[in-house]
KEDO-13262 format. One record per residue (C-alpha): residue in three letters; chain; residue number from 1; x, y, z. Coordinates in steps of 0.2 Angstrom, whole numbers, plus 2048, in hexadecimal, padded with zeros to 3 digits. Each point is the difference from the previous one (the first is absolute). Layout:
! residues N
REC  type  mol  seq  east  north   up
REC   ALA    A  NUM     X      Y    Z
...
! end
This chain:
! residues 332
REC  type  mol  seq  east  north   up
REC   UNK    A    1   D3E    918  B18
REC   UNK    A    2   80B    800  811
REC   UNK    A    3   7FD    80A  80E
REC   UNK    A    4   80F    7FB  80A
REC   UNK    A    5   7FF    7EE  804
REC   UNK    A    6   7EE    800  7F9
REC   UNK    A    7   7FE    7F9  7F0
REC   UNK    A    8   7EE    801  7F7
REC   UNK    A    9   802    7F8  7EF
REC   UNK    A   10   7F1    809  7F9
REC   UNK    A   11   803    80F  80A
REC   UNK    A   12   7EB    7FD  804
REC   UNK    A   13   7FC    80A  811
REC   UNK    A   14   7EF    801  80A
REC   UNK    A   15   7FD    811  807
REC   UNK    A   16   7FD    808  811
REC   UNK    A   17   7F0    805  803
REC   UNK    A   18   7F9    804  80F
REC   UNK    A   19   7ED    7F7  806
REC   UNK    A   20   806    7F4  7F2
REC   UNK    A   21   813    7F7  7FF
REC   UNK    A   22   7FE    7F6  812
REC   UNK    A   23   807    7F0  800
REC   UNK    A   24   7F1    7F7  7F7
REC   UNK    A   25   800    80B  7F0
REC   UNK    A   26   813    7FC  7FF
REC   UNK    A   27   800    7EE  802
REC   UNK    A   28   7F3    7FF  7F4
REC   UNK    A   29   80A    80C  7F3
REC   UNK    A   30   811    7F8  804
REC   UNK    A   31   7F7    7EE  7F9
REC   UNK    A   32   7FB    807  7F0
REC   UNK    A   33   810    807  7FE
REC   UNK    A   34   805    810  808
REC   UNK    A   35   813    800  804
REC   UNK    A   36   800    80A  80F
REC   UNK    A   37   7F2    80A  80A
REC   UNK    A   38   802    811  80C
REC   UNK    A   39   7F7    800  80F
REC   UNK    A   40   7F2    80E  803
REC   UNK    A   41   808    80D  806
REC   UNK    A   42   805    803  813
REC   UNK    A   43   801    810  80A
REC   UNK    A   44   815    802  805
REC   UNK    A   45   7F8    80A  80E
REC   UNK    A   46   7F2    7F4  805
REC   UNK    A   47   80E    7F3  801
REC   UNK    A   48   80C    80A  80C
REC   UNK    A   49   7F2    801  80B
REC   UNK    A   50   7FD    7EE  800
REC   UNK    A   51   7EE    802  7F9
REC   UNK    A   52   7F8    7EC  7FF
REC   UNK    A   53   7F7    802  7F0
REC   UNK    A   54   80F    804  7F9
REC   UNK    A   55   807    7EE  804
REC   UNK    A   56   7F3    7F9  7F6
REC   UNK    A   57   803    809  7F1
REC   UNK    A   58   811    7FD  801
REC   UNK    A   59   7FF    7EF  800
REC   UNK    A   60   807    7F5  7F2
REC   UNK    A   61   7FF    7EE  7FE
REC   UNK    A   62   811    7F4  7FC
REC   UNK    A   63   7F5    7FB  7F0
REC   UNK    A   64   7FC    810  7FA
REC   UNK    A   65   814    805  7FD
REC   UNK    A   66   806    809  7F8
REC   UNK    A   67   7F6    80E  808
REC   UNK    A   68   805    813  804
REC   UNK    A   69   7F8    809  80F
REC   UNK    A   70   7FB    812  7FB
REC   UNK    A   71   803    80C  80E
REC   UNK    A   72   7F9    813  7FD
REC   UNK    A   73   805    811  80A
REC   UNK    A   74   80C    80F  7F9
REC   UNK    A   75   80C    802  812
REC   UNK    A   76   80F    7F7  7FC
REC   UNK    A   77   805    7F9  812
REC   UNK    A   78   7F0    7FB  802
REC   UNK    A   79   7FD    7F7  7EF
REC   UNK    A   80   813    7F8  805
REC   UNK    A   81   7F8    7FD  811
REC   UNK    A   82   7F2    7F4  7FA
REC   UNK    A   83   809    7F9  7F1
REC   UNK    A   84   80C    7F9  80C
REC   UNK    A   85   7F3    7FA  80D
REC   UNK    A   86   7F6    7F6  7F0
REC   UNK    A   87   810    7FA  7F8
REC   UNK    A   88   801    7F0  80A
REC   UNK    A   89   7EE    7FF  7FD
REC   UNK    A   90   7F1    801  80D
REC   UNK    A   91   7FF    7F1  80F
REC   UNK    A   92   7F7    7F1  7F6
REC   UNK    A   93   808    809  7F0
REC   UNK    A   94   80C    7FC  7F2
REC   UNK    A   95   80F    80D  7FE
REC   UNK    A   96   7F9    80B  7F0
REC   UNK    A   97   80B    800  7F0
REC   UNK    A   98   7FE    812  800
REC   UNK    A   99   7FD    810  807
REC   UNK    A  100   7F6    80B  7F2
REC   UNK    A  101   7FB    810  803
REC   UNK    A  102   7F1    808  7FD
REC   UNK    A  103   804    812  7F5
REC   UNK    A  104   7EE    800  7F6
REC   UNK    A  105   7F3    7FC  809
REC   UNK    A  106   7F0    80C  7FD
REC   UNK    A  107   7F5    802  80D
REC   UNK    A  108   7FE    810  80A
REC   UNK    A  109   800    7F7  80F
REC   UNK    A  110   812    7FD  7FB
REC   UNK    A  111   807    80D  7F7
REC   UNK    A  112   7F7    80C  80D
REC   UNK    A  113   80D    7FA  80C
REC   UNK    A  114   80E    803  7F4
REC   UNK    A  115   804    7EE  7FD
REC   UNK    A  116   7FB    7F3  7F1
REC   UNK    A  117   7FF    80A  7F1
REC   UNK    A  118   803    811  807
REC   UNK    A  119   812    7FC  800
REC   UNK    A  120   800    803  7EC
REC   UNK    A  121   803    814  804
REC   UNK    A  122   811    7FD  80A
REC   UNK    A  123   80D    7F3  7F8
REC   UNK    A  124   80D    807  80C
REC   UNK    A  125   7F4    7F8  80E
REC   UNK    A  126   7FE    7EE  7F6
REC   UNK    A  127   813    7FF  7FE
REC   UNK    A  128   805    803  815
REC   UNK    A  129   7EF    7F4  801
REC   UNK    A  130   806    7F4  7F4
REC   UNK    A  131   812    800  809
REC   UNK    A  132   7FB    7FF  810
REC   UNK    A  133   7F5    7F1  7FF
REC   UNK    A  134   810    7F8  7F4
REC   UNK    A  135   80C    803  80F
REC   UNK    A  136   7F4    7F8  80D
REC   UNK    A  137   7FD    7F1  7F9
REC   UNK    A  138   80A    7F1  7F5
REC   UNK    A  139   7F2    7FD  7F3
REC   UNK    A  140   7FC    806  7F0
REC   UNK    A  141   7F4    811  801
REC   UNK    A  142   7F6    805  7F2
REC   UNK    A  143   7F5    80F  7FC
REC   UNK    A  144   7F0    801  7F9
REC   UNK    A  145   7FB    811  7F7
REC   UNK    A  146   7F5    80B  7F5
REC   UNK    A  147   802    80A  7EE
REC   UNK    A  148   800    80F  80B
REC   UNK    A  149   7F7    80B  80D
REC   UNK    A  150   7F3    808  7F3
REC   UNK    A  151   802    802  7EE
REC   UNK    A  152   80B    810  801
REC   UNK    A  153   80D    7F4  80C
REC   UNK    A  154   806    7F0  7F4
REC   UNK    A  155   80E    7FC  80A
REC   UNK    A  156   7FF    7F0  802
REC   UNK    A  157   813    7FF  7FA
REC   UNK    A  158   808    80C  80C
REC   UNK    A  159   7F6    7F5  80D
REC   UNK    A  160   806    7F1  7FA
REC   UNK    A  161   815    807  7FE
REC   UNK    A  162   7FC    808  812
REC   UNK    A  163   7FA    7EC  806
REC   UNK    A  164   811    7FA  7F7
REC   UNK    A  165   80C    80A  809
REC   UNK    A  166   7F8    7FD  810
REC   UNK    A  167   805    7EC  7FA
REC   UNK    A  168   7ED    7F9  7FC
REC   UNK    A  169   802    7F0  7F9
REC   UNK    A  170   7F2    801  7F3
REC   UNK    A  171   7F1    80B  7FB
REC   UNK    A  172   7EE    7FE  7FB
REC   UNK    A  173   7F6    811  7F9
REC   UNK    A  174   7F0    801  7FC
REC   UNK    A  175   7FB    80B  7F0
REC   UNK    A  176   7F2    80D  809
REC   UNK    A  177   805    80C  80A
REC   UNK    A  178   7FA    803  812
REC   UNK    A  179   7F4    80B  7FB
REC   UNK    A  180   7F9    7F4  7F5
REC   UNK    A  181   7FB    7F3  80E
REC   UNK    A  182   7FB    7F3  7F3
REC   UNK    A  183   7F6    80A  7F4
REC   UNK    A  184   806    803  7EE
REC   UNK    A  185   80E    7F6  7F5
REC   UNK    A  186   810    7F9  80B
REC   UNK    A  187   80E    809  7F6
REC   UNK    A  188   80C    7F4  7F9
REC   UNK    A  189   80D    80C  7F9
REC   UNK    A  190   805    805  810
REC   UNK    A  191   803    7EE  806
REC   UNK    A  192   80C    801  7F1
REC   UNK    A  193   807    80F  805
REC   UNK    A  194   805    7F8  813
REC   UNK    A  195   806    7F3  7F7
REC   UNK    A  196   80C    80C  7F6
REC   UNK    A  197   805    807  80F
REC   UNK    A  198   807    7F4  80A
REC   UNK    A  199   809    7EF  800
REC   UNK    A  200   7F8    7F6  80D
REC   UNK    A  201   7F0    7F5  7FB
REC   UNK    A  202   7F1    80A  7FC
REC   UNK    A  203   7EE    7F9  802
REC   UNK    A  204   7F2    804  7F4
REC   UNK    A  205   7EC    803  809
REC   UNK    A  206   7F1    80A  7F9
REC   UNK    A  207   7F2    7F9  7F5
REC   UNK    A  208   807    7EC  7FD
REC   UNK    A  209   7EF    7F7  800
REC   UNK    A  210   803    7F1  7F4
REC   UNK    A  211   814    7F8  7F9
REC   UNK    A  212   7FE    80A  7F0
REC   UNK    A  213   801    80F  80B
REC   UNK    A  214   80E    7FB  80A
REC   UNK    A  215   807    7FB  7F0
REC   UNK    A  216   7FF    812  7FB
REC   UNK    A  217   805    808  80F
REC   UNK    A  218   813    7F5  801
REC   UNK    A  219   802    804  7EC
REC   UNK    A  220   7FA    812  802
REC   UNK    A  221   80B    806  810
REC   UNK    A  222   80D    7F3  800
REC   UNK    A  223   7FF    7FD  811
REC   UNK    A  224   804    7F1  809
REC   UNK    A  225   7F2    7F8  807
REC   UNK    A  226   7EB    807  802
REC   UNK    A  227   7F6    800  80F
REC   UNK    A  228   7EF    7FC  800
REC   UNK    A  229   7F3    806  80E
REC   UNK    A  230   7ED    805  7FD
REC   UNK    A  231   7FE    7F5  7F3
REC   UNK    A  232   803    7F2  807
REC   UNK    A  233   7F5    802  80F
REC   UNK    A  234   7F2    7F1  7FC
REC   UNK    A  235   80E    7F9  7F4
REC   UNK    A  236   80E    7FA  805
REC   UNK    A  237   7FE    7F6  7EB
REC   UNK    A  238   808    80F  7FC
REC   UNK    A  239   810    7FB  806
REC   UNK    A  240   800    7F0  7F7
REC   UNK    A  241   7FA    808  7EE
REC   UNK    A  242   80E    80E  800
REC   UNK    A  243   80E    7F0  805
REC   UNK    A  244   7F9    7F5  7F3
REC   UNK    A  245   803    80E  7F2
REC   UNK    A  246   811    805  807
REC   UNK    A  247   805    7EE  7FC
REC   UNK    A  248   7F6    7FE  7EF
REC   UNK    A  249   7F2    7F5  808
REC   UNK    A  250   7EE    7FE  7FD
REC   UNK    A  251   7F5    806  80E
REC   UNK    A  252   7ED    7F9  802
REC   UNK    A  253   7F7    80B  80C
REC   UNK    A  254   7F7    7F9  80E
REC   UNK    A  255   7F1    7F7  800
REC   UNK    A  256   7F0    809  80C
REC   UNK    A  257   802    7F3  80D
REC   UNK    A  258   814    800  7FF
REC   UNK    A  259   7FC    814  805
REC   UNK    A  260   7F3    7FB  80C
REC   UNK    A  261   80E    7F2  809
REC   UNK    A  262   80C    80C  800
REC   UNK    A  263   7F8    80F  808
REC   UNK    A  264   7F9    7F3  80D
REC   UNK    A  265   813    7FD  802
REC   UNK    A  266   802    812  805
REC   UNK    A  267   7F5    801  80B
REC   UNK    A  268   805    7EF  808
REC   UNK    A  269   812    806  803
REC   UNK    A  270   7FA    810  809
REC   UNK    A  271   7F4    7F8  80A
REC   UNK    A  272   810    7F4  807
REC   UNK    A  273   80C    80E  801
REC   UNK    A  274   7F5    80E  809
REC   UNK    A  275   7F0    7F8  806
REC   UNK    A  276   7EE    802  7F8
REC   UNK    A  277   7FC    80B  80C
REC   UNK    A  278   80E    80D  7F7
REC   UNK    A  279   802    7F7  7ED
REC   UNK    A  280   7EE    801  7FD
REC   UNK    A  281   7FC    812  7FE
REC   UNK    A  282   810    805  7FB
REC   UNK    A  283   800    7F4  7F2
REC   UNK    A  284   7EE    803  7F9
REC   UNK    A  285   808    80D  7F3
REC   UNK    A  286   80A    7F2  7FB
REC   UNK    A  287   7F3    7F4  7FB
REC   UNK    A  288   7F6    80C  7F9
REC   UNK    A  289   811    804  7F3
REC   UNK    A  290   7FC    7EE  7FC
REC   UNK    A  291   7ED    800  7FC
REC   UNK    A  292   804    80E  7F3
REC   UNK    A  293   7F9    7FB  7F1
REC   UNK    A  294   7F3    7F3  805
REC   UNK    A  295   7EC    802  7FE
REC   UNK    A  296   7FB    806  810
REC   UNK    A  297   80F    805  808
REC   UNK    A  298   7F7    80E  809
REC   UNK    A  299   7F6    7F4  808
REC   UNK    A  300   80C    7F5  804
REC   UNK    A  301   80B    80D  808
REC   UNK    A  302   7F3    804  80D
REC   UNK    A  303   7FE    7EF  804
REC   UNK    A  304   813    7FF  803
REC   UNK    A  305   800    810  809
REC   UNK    A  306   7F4    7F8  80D
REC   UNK    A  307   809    7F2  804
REC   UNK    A  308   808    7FD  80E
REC   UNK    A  309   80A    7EF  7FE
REC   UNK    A  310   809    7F9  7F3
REC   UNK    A  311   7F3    7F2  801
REC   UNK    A  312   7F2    80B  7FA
REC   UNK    A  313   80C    809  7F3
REC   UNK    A  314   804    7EC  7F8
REC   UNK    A  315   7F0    7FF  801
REC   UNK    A  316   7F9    80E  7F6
REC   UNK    A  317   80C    800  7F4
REC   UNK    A  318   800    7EC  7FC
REC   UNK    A  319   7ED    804  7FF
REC   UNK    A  320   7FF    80D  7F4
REC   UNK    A  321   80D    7F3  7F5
REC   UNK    A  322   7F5    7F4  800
REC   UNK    A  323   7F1    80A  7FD
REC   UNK    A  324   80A    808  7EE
REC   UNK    A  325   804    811  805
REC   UNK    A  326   810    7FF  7F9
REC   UNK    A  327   7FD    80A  7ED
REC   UNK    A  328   809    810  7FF
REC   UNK    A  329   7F0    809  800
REC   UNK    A  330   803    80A  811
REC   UNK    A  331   7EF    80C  807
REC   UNK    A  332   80B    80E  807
! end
């Protein structure tokens, strides 16, 4: 799969999702196999007006390339605004490989403003969007959508041809609608149908949680390339499974303690790259992805939840390894 001068053998992509894919999530996911990663999503307007905690989520590492930076907003000149500002990259920053755009994003808080997902209803709008931010900057811009607004509104397609004439690069649609949040079956028939309806690269998402999923969902749609995103919170292994049946390989799941070493790993990374005082609450909900499974895990997540340093989070979780709590029969 080529997205311009982007090249992903597998066509293996780690999704944007916001509280989740910071930098840590996406080292760890690149390791294990993900081709490329998209930032959470940043506010075009919050960047125009030069908010700071914006600059953190924009920032990409050197070794974490290639990596698009997701913008969100539905005001063209401001979109094109902000991807212009971010297209060389935040101070401390590498320049992203991309500038995605966020057309399928959910949450009220988002659509309420008409941006994200709520864009679905007027392809007119995504196509000036779409040209805008393609005219402002030299990199490749890709758009990220939904099957539709609701159930009565499949027009993922009409979306999708709207995104090509505005000179998107590629496109990645998830199979629920807006309306669906994530509740429900993702759709793949539509994904086939964007597919159908244009000829730039087209990005399979919705309900992959294992390869012979992803497997399915390339053979099934024909698209180019499958992006992976909830399920790979607390196991980035995925990665590695789907790659190792795309080339006819044999996969050996991890081991407890390999999980254990690489949820530590995590954490480890966030810790450097924000600070305990920031990586530790938000990345309880990331351990806790991990412990799914194990005996006890409801214990051990409030354990987690209380600490405070990565010291004490090592040392909770190295103790409930040692002391067995590593079957998969979880108390929930």
């Amino acid at each position: 799969m080529r997205i311009a001068d982007i090249v992903l053998p597998h066509g293996l992509l780690l999704g944007p999702m916001a509280g989740y894919s910071d930098r840590a999530m996406r080292l760890l996911c690149r390791s294990f196999g993900a081709e490329m990663t998209v930032t959470e999503m940043v506010s075009a307007k919050a960047v125009c007006y030069g908010d700071k905690k914006t600059a953190q989520l924009a920032r990409i590492g050197q070794d974490e390339l290639p990596c698009a930076l997701q913008l969100f907003g539905s005001e063209p000149q401001t979109m094109a605004q902000a991807a212009c500002r971010m297209a060389e990259g935040v101070p401390g920053s590498a320049k992203p490989s991309a500038i995605d755009i966020n057309m399928g994003c959910p949450m009220r808080k988002i659509i309420s403003g008409g941006d994200g997902g709520a864009l679905m209803k007027d392809p007119h709008l995504i196509e000036r969007i779409v040209r805008a931010v393609t005219d402002a900057v030299d990199l490749p811009v890709t758009v990220k959508l939904r099957a539709g607004w609701d159930e009565n509104t499949l027009n993922a397609p009409d979306c999708a041809r709207a995104a090509e004439a505005g000179g998107a690069a590629a496109i990645t649609v998830h199979g629920r609608t807006v309306r669906q949040v994530y509740t429900g079956q993702a759709d793949w028939g539509i994904i086939r149908a964007v597919k159908q309806a244009v000829a730039l690269p087209v990005v399979g998402n919705g309900d992959v949680t294992c390869a012979a999923e992803a497997q399915a969902l390339l053979r099934e749609t024909g698209c180019d390339g499958v992006m992976v995103a909830r399920a790979a919170v607390g196991n980035p292994f995925l990665f590695a499974e789907i790659t190792a049946a795309l080339e006819g390989r044999p996969y050996t799941p991890p081991t407890p303690a390999e999980v254990t070493k690489v949820a530590l790993r995590q954490l480890r990374l966030a810790c450097e790259d924000k600070g305990e005082r920031l990586a530790m609450p938000e990345a309880r909900k990331q351990i806790a992805a991990y412990l799914h499974g194990r005996r006890g895990a409801a214990d051990l997540r409030r354990r987690i939840n209380a600490a405070v340093t990565y010291a004490e989070a090592e040392a909770i979780l190295l103790e409930a390894e040692a002391a067995g709590c590593t079957a998969t029969d979880d108390t929930l």
